[in-house]
C-alpha positions in Angstrom: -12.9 1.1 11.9 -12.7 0.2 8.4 -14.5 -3.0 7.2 -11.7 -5.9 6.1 -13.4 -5.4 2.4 -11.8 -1.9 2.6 -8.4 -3.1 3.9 -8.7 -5.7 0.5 -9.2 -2.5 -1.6 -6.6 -0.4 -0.2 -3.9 -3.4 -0.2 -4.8 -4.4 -4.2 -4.6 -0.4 -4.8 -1.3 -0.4 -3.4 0.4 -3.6 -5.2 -0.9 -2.2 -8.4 0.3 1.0 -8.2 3.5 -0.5 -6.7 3.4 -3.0 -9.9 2.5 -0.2 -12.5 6.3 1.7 -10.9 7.9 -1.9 -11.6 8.9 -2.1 -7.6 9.4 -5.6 -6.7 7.7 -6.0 -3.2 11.0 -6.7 -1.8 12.6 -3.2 -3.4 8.9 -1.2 -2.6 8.9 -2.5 1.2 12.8 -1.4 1.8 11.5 2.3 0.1 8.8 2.7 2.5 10.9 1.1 5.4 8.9 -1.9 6.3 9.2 -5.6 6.5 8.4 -7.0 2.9 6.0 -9.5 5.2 4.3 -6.6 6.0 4.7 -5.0 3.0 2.5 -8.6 1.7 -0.2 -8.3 4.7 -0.7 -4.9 3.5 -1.1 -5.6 -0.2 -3.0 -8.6 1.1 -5.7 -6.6 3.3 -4.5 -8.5 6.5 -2.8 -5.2 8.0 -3.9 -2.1 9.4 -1.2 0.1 8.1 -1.0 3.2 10.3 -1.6 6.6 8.5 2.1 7.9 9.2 2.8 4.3 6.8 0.1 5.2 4.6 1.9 8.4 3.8 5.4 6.8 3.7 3.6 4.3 0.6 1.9 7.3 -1.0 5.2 9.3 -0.8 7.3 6.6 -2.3 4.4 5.9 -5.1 4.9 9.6 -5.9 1.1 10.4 -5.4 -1.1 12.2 -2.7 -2.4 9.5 0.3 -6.2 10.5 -0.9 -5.0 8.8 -4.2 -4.8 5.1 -2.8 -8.8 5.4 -1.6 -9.8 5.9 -5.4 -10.7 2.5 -5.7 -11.8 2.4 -9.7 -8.3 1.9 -11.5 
C-alpha cells in the first residue's frame, strides 16, 4: 500500500496538471466521470483512486498514467 505522503504527491500532481489544462475541478471531475468531492479527496491525498480512475485522469490530461508518478514538476 502506498504511504498517505504518496497519495499527497499524486493528488497535488493531478490538480496541477488539471490547473496547467485550465479544467475547473467541477469541469475535470465530470471528464473523468467522478464526483467533483472525490475529484477534491483525490487532489487532496484523502482517496485511493483505483487504477482503472487513474487511467480515466491520465486519459483526460492527455498523458501516459506513468506521467502522474513524476513527482518533480
Amino acid at each position: 500500500m502506498l504511504n498517505n505522503n504518496t497519495y499527497k504527491k499524486l493528488g497535488a500532481k493531478i490538480a496541477y496538471l488539471r490547473k496547467s489544462k485550465r479544467y475547473s475541478q467541477e469541469k475535470f471531475a465530470e471528464k473523468v466521470d467522478i464526483s467533483e468531492i472525490y475529484m477534491g479527496q483525490i487532489e487532496r491525498g484523502e482517496a485511493n483512486p483505483t487504477l482503472e480512475k487513474l487511467i480515466a485522469i491520465a486519459n483526460a490530461l492527455g498523458i501516459e498514467i506513468r506521467e502522474l508518478f513524476t513527482f518533480t514538476f
